[in-house]
N, C-alpha and C positions, 0 to 999 in steps of 0.2 A: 504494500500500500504506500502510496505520497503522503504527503504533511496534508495535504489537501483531503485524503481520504480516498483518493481514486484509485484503483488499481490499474497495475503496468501491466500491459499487453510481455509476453515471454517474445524474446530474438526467433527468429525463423530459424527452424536447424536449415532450413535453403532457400534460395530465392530462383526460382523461376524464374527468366526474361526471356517472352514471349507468349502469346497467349491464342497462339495458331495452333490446330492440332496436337502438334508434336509435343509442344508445353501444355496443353490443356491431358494429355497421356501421362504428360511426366510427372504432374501435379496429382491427379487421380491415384497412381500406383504408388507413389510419394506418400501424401495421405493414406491411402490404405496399407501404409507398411508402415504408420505411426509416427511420422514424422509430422513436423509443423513449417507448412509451404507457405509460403507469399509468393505471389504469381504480379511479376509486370509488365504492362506493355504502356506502348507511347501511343496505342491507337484502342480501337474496340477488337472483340474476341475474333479472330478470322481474320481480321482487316488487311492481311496480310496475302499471303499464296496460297494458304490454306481459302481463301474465299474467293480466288481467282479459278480454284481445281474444278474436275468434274468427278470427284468421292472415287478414283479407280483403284479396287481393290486385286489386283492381278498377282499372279504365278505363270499366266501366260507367256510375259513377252521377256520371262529370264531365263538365263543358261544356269542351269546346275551351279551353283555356289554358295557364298554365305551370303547376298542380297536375296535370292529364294530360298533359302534358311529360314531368315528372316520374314521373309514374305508368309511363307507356309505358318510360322509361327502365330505371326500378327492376323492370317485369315481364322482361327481357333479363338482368339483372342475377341476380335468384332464380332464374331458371331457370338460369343458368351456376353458382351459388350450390348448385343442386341437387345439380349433377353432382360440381361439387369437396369438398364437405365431405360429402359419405356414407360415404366414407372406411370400408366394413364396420362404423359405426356404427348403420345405421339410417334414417341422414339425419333431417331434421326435417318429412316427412307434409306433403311437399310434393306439389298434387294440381291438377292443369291442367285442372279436370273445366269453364270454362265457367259462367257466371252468366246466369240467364234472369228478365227485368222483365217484370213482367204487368202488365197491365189488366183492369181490372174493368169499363168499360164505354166506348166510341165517343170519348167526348171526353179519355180519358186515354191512349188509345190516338194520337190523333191527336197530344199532347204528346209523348208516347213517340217516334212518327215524326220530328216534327222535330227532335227531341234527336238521335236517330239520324243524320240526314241529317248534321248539324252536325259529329256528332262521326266519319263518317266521312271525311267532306271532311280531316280531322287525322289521318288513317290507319287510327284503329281499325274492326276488323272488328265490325259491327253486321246482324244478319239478322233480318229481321220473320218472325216466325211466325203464323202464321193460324190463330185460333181451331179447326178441325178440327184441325190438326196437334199441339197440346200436347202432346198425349200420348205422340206419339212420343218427345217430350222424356222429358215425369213422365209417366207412366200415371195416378198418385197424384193430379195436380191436380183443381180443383175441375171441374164440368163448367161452369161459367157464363162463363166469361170473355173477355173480348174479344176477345184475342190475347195477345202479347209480342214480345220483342226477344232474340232469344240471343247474349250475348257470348263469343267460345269462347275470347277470351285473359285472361278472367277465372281466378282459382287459387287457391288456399289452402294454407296453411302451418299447423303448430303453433306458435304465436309462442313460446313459452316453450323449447320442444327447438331453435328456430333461433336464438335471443338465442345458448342454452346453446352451439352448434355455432360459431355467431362466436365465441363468447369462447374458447373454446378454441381456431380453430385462431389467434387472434391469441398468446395465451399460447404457444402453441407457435415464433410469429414472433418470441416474448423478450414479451411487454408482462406489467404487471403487475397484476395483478387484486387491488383491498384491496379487500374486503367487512365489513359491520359496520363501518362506518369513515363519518361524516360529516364533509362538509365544513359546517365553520362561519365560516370567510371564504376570502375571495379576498382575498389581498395584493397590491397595488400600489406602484410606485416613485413616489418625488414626483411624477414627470410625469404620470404617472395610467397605466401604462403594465402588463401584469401582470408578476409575478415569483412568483408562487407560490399556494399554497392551505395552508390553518391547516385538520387534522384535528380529529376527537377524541382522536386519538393522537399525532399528531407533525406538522412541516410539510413540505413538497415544495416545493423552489424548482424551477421551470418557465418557462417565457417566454409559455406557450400552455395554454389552458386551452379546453375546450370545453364547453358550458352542453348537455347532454342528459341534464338531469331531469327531462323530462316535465311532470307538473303541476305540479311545484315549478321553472320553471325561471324563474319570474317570481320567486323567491327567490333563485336563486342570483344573477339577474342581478341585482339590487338586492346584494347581501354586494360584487360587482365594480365599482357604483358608475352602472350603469346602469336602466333602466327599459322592462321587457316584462309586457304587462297579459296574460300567463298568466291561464286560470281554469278551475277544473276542471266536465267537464259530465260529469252522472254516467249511465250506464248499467245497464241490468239483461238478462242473459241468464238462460234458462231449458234446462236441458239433461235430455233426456228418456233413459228407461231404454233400454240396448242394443236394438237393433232392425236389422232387416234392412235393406238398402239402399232406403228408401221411396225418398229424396230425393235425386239424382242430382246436381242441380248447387245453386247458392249461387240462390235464388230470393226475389224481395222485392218485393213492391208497388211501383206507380209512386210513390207517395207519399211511398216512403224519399227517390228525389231532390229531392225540397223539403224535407223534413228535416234531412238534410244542409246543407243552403244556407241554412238559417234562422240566425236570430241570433238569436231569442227565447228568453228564460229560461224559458218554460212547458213544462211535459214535453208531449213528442208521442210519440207510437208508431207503427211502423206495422209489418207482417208482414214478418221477412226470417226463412228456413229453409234450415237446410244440415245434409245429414249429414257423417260425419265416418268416416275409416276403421275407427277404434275400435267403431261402431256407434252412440252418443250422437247426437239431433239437436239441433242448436244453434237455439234460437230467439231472436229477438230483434226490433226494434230500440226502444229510448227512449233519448229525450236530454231533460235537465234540467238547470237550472242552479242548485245546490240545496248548496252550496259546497262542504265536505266530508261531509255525512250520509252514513253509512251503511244507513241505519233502512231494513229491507225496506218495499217498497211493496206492498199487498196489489191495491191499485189498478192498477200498475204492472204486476203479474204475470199478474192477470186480463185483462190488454190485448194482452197479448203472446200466452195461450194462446188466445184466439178471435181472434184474426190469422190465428195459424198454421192453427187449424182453419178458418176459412174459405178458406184455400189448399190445406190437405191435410187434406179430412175425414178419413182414415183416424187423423190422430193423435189424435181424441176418444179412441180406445179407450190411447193410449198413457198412464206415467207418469212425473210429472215426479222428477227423484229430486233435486236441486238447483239452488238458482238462485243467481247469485253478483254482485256487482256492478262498475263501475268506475271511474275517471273520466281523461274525454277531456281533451288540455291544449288549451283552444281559445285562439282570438285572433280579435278580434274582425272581420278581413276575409276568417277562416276559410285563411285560408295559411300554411304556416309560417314561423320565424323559421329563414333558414340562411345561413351563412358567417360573414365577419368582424363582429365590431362595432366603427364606425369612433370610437364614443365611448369605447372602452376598448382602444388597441391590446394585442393578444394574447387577445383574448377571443374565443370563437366560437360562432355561437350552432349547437344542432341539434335545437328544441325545437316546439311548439305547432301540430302536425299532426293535434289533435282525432283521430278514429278513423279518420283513414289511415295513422298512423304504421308499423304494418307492413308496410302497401303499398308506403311507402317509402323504409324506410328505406336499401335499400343505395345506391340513387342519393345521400341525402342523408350515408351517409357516405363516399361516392367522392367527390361535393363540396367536402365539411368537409376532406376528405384533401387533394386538391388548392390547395384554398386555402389550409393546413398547409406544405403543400414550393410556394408560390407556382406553380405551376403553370397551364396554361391550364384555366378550369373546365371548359370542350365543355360548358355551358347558360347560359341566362340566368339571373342571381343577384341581377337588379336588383327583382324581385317580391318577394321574401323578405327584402330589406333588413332588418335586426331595429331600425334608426333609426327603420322609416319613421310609428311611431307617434306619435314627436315632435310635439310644435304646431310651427306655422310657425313661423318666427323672429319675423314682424309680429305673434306674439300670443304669444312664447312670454314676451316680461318683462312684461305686463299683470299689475297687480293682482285679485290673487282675491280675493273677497268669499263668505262663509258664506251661502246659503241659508238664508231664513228658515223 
């Protein structure tokens, strides 16, 4: 108690920065493993990439590794995620409808195949469908196409109604939600050790801070004295006026998995189409490396609608009523950055998952959580290292020289 009589609020054992998804998982699993969270952001919940997404919960367009690890984890996760937090809310338009990869002709098909084989050998459920058969899928598809691949544990979410669903039932667990509130450093002990974060309003002494801002986390990590080459790739979706269930499941050219796996700054596109229970169909995909621009792309958007209609002529006759943009936090071996960082004890990272972040974030903040109360992870955490961009030590004290 004060002289005044009021009693003090107890220090956060962590502070959250971020309140996209990713932070809104890591506060959740946070609080349910008895901790005491403060959650901040400099905007409202989603406001960020998480509210740019289209909820894509996939295992589809990864190769065998620890990013579908991950994935496979976090699709077990949202579905128990489904059941707990609907709460006669509504839940958050989570939807297990299944993702179907097409090919357009024999030799992408054949790529298609062995990705398949690959990635069931790792568990997932992968079934070829045979050009006569599409339709039983989409009635809607094109009539030309090679075949496809149907992933039935593919699903979808509203990301912005699930961020909002996490953060409340963690609020509910005690944690503390400051919105409109930027952090503008992370504070450290002489040993380099953290101890707090410096608002725009006041400071929070902490022992444990967790780095999930997204495209800005290559910021924060630099205020705590580290180094993550964050950068944002930007996106553009196009979402068409209500319409009747054309589009049954999350469906996209083979092309998107090379997409995905690129590392090139040039914008690419390729067809991905999904309705939505609302009626809207979400079309997409482009990635760019184009830093923060906003600036619609008229280019960008005409790529997008003759995608979708060379998969579903029927949507020629539909309209588009808005298109909106995003940006992906990528890194450059396209993995995220998650758990400790060992160059800043108390710092954590749970940040630059490019546009899987919704897919997954609750494994990544069961993760972050457990590495929080030192716990056993149950994955491997040594791919995500957020050091591992580091130079070697044999080059890290070489003098740099300016390019001429």
């Amino acid at each position: 108690m004060t002289a005044q009589g009021r009693s003090v609020e107890p220090d956060p054992d962590v502070v959250v920065v971020g309140a996209g998804v990713i932070g809104a998982a890591c506060a959740y699993y946070a609080t349910r493993a008895g901790l005491r969270v403060t959650v901040v952001d400099r905007g409202a919940p989603a406001g960020g990439t998480t509210g740019a997404g289209e909820g894509n919960l996939l295992v589809s367009d990864k190769e065998p590794g620890p990013e579908l690890d991950l994935a496979r984890l976090s699709l077990r996760l949202w579905q128990e995620l489904a059941a707990e937090l609907a709460d006669g809310a509504g839940g958050f338009e989570y939807e297990a409808k299944g993702g179907l990869v097409v090919a357009g002709h024999a030799a992408e098909l054949t790529v298609l195949r062995e990705l398949a084989a690959l990635q069931r050998a790792a568990g997932v459920d992968a079934r070829e469908v045979a050009a006569d058969r599409l339709h039983d899928l989409e009635p809607h598809l094109a009539p030309d196409l090679a075949g496809a691949f149907h992933y039935p544990e593919d699903a979808q979410v509203q990301p912005a109604l699930a961020a909002a669903r996490l953060l409340r039932a963690a609020r509910r667990a005690g944690a503390e939600v400051r919105l409109g509130e930027e952090v503008v450093d992370v504070l450290t002990t002489p040993g380099g050790a953290i101890r707090g974060v410096r608002t725009t309003r006041t400071e929070l002494r902490t022992p444990a801070v967790v780095n999930a801002a997204g495209v800005w986390g290559g910021e924060v990590a630099r205020l705590a004295g580290a180094a993550l080459p964050v950068l944002p790739r930007r996106g553009f979706v196009l979402v068409t006026e209500p319409l009747p269930r054309l589009v049954r499941h999350k469906v996209y050219a083979a092309g998107y998995v090379a997409d995905v796996a690129s590392g090139s700054a040039a914008l690419q596109t390729s067809p991905v189409v999904e309705g939505t229970p609302a009626g809207p169909v979400l079309i997409g995909a482009s990635r760019e490396r184009v830093g923060f621009d906003r600036t619609v792309s008229a280019e960008v958007l005409r790529r997008l609608a003759r995608g979708a209609f060379d998969l579903f002529p029927v949507l020629a006759g539909a309209s588009a009523i808005r298109t909106y943009c995003g940006f992906r936090p990528y890194l450059p071996d396209h993995l995220p950055a998650i758990g400790p960082d060992p160059r800043v004890p108390g710092l954590h990272h749970a940040c630059g998952h490019e546009g899987a972040g919704i897919g997954l974030a609750p494994a990544t903040g069961l993760l972050v959580a457990r590495a929080l109360t030192h716990s056993p992870p149950g994955a491997d955490l040594e791919p995500f290292r957020p050091e591992r961009f580091d130079p070697p030590p044999s080059t890290a004290a070489l003098p740099q020289r300016d390019c001429a």
